[in-house]
C-alpha positions, 0 to 999 in steps of 0.5 A: 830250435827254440830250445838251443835259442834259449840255450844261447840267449842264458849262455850270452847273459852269464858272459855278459854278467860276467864282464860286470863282476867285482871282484869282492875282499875276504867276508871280514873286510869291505871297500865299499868306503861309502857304506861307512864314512864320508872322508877320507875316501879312496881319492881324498886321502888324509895328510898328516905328521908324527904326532898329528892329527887328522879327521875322519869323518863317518856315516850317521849312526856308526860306532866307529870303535879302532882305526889302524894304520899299515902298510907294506913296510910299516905298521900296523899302528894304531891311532888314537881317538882324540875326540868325537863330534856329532859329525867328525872323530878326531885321531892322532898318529904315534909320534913314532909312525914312519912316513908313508901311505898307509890303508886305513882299516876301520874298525866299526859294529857294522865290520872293517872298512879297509880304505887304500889311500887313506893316510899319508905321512910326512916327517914334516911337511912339505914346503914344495909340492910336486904334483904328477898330474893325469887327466881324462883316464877314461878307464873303461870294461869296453874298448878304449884303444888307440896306437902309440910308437915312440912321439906318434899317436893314432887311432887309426892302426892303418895310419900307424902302421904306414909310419912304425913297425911297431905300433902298440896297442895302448888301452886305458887301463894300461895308459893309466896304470901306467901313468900312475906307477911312473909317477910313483917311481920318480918321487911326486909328492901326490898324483892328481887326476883332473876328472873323467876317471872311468869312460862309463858313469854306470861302469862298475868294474871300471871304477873296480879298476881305477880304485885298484890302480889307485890302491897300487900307486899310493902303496907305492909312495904317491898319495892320490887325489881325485875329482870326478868329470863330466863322464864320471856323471850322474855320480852314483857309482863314483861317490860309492866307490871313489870319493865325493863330488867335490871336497877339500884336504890341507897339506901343510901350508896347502889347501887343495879344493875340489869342485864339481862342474857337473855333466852337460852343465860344465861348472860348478853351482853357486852353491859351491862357489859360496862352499868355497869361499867360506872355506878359503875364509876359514883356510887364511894364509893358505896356498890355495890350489883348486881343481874342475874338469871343464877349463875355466879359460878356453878361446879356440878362435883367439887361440887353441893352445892358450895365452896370456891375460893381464892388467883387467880385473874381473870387477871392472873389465869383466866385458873384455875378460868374458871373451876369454872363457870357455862356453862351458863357465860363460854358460852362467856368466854370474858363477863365471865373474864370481869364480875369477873375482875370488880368484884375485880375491884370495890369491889362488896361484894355480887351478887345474882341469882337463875335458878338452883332451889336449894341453892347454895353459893360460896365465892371467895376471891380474892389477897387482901383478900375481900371477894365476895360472889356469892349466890344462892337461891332454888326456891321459887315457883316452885315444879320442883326441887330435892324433900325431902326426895331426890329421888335418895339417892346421890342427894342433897335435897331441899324445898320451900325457901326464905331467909335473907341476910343481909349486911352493909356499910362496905361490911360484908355479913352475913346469920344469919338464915342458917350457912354454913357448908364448909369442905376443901373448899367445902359446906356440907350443903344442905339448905342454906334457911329459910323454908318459905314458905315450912312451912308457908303459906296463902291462901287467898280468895278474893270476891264480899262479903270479904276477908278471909286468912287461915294461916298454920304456921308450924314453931318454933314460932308465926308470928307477923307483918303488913299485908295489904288485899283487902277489899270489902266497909264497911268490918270489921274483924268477931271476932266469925270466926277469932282465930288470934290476930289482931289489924285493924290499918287503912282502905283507898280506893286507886284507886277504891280499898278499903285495911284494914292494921292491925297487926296480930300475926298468931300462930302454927298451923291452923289459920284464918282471916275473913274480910267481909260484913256480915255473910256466911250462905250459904254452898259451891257448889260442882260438880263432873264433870268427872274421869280420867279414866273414868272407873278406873281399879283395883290397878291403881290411877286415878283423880277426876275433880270437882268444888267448889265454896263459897259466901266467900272462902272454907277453907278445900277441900278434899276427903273421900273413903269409900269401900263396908262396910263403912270402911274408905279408908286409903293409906299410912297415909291419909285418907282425899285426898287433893283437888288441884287447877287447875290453879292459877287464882283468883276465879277459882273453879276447882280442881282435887283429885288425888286418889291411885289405888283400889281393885276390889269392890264397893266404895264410894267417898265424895267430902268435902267443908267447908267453913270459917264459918263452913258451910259445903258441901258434894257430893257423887258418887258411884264407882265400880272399875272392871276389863274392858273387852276389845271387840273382835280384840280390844287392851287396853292399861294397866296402873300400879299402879305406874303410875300417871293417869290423864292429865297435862299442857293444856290438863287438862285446856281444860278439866276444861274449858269444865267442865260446859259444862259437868254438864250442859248436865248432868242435 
């Protein structure tokens, strides 16, 4: 008994390491920027034009000997080494360098960094940035899921599953990515995300995850600059791999600062704010553009949505203004009063945060009448935020955002996807975002065999633009399984890693890519693992744990139940269940099924897996829901219909990491 016990516990801690694994580059190459500069960084990339020059900036004591820059359709060039400081090298781009986002390879005695994201390009630059904003991704290795269909957004599935047939299961992951590569399609200048990048400050494969989907945007034409947020807090695993804790790039005329308000705290130090100041001092005539994830302004009792601030100065009216600002900054009144007094003093037209999950916008305008805008953006990732329909009636609804904000070199700030409705200083409009990715979405499959992308575009219109996918060698797009118009514009192997770049218009509806090796004939694999409660009762929803694997990618999951006559089971409008993801790591092939409370009787219940090719799996398993009939002296705890069965957070992954196990001892 011991010896089988022991068994269990090593297996369970192989899974569980596996679940943490990064994956890692050929032995030549690292990613790990920090081991090697301090900028540019994975999320500060460096701008520039032909012939200009820019500055890295690299850890002490390191030899720093080339630095070339490639991309999947230009390059390599290699840059100059203008000149060398005791803290920065100076490079300078071929006068001939094509505009685009370029990988950095770096050169060094200690090897290659490869930085993704690490220069952009202009032909000239831009008089007009439009800025595709995200916020609150919480991308996570856990279960961060909630259910989309068309405008609707629950984190319930019982609650959706009253109002759609359809409702999807919408992961971080795939919210992200989805948000990202959008943006990347419909011609942003830069994408930047507000903080709360991962769910989990520790979760290393999460920021694995969100620096590929970084890497694959900015292949695709958007720069991407991010800050770091209250979950991304203690910064340990964040400055390793994304970037640090607070920074500034020029664009231009631009100067975009990004500044750390920390955890619990909720605004930046003092020390920033003088970091700051000196250099605005330094940047005069600059269009000052400034980030932090805790809103600066945030007055749930005057009002939730935000409003309109004007004719008080920070220096004089500061009694009145204070009322205004949220409890996070009004913590240190004297940073709070110094942040706004520099806000008038050089002119900061526009600041963006998030944290709140939902829009939020305020316009404070001060004695000269300059107009500066504080935005916020609902979360783009995360399903924990007031639902829509809203649960409770008086509350404000919201929904999986991004957003484009777009401002000039005279300061002018404009939204020109969502209009705000303001009535006497006060903000009517709950949304203040574009519904993406609530409404468009990639699911992308990646493997040994190749890369599929299913595509679910609920949005007025077709989607045309670039988009990059990790390929395996020797792929090509399978025209008898793609129903997407693309066009393959270039294919290159960067660093051990083959990409394909094609333009692609992604249509209403369902939709599909195909890139690989050759045809899948093969079906999926599909086991039923356990039920939550083992013995589910009558009227009492309960969950299905399962796994699912393709040579490919399987593109529909879900679940059927029939009762004793052969009759479809219908809840609310379904009467397919859709199977959710248990994690947000790639290639993970548990899922779980959560399905409504039965009468008492005989079912029966189909797991269904189709994959990219039509080959389709089916596993059955008999249910007979009955009453259980507690022994003597005994108490049994008793569920109702309107609770949600099943198991949550690290529970539910130690029950999937022993599910193989499980299977194994079944057969």
């Amino acid at each position: 008994m011991a010896r089988r016990l022991l068994a269990l516990l090593i297996a369970f801690a192989t899974a569980l390491s596996a679940l943490g694994a990064v994956p890692a580059l050929a032995q030549d190459y690292s990613t790990t920027y920090s081991d090697y500069v301090y900028l540019p960084a994975p999320v500060v990339p460096a701008f520039a034009i032909p012939g200009g020059t820019f500055k890295l900036y690299p850890k002490e004591g390191l030899q720093v000997e080339s630095v070339t820059a490639v991309s999947i359709l230009h390059g390599p060039y290699d840059l100059q080494i203008v000149s060398k400081d005791d803290k920065s090298i100076t490079l300078q781009t071929p006068d001939d360098i094509a505009p685009d986002d370029y990988f950095l390879l770096i050169k060094t005695d200690k090897g290659t960094l490869v930085l993704p994201n690490g220069l952009k390009v202009f032909k000239e630059w831009p008089k007009t940035l439009k800025i595709a904003w995200t916020s609150d991704t919480h991308v996570t290795t856990g279960a961060k899921v909630g259910f989309v269909c068309d405008q609707y957004f629950q984190s319930n599935v019982y609650k959706l599953e009253e109002m759609c047939s359809n409702p999807i299961p919408l992961h971080s992951v795939v919210a992200t990515y989805s948000a990202y590569q959008y943006w990347a399609m419909n011609g942003a200048t830069i994408m930047i995300n507000t903080g709360d990048e991962v769910d989990t400050s520790g979760d290393v494969t999460g920021y694995q995850i969100i620096y590929n989907i970084t890497k694959l945007a900015s292949a695709s034409g958007l720069p991407v600059v991010g800050i770091k947020g209250n979950h991304d807090d203690p910064p340990t695993v964040y400055t390793q791999v994304l970037g640090p804790k607070y920074f500034y790039v020029t664009i231009g005329k631009f100067i975009i600062i990004g500044l750390d308000t920390g955890g619990d705290r909720g605004y930046p130090t003092m020390d920033e704010i003088e970091w700051m100041e000196k250099v605005l001092d330094e940047h005069k005539g600059y269009i000052p553009i400034v980030l932090y994830h805790h809103p600066y302004f945030f007055n749930p009792r005057w009002n939730y949505l935000g409003g309109v601030i004007k004719d008080l100065d920070p220096s004089t009216d500061w009694d009145q203004i204070k009322e205004y600002v949220g409890r996070y900054w009004g913590a240190d009144q004297e940073v709070a009063k110094r942040f706004l007094e520099d806000v008038v003093k050089y002119n900061i037209p526009l600041t963006m945060s998030g944290h709140i999950h939902h829009d939020m916008y305020w316009l404070y305008i001060d004695k000269e009448g300059h107009k500066h805008y504080f935005l916020t953006l609902t979360s783009t990732g995360a399903p924990d935020k007031e639902p829509n329909p809203p649960a409770n009636p008086r509350h404000s609804p919201t929904w999986y955002g991004s957003n484009l904000v777009v401002i000039d070199e005279n300061g002018n700030v404009e939204m020109p996807y969502t209009p705000v409705k303001i009535e006497n200083d006060k903000v009517r409009s709950d949304f203040i975002s574009v519904p993406v990715p609530q409404e468009f979405m990639i699911f992308k499959h990646q493997t040994g065999f190749g890369t599929a992308l299913k595509f679910i575009n609920e949005l007025n219109n077709s989607v045309t633009g670039p988009i990059v996918i990790p390929v395996p060698a020797n792929a090509k797009v399978d025209p008898s399984v793609t129903n997407v118009t693309y066009k393959v514009i270039a294919s290159r192997e960067i660093a051990g890693q083959y990409y394909m770049l094609l333009n692609v218009t992604i249509p209403q509806g369902v939709s599909q890519l195909v890139v690989d090796t050759g045809k899948d004939t093969e079906k999926p694999v599909v086991q039923i693992a356990y039920l939550q409660p083992s013995h589910p009762k009558p009227d009492s929803q309960f969950t299905v744990y399962f796994t699912a694997q393709d040579n490919l990618g399987i593109r529909d999951l879900y679940a059927v139940l029939y009762d004793s006559n052969g009759n479809i089971v219908k809840y609310g409008k379904v009467d397919k269940f859709p199977a959710e993801p248990s994690s947000g790591k790639p290639g993970d092939t548990f899922y779980i099924v959560e399905l409504p409370g039965l009468k008492a009787g005989k079912y029966k219940l189909e797991i269904v897996a189709e994959d990219f090719y039509g080959n389709k799996a089916v596993v059955t398993k008999e249910l007979n829901i009955a009453e259980s009939k507690p022994s003597a002296g005994s108490t049994t705890p008793t569920s109702t219909a309107k609770e949600k069965g099943g198991i949550c957070g690290p529970a539910a992954i130690v029950g999937l990491a022993i599910a193989p196990l499980l299977l194994r001892r079944r057969k």
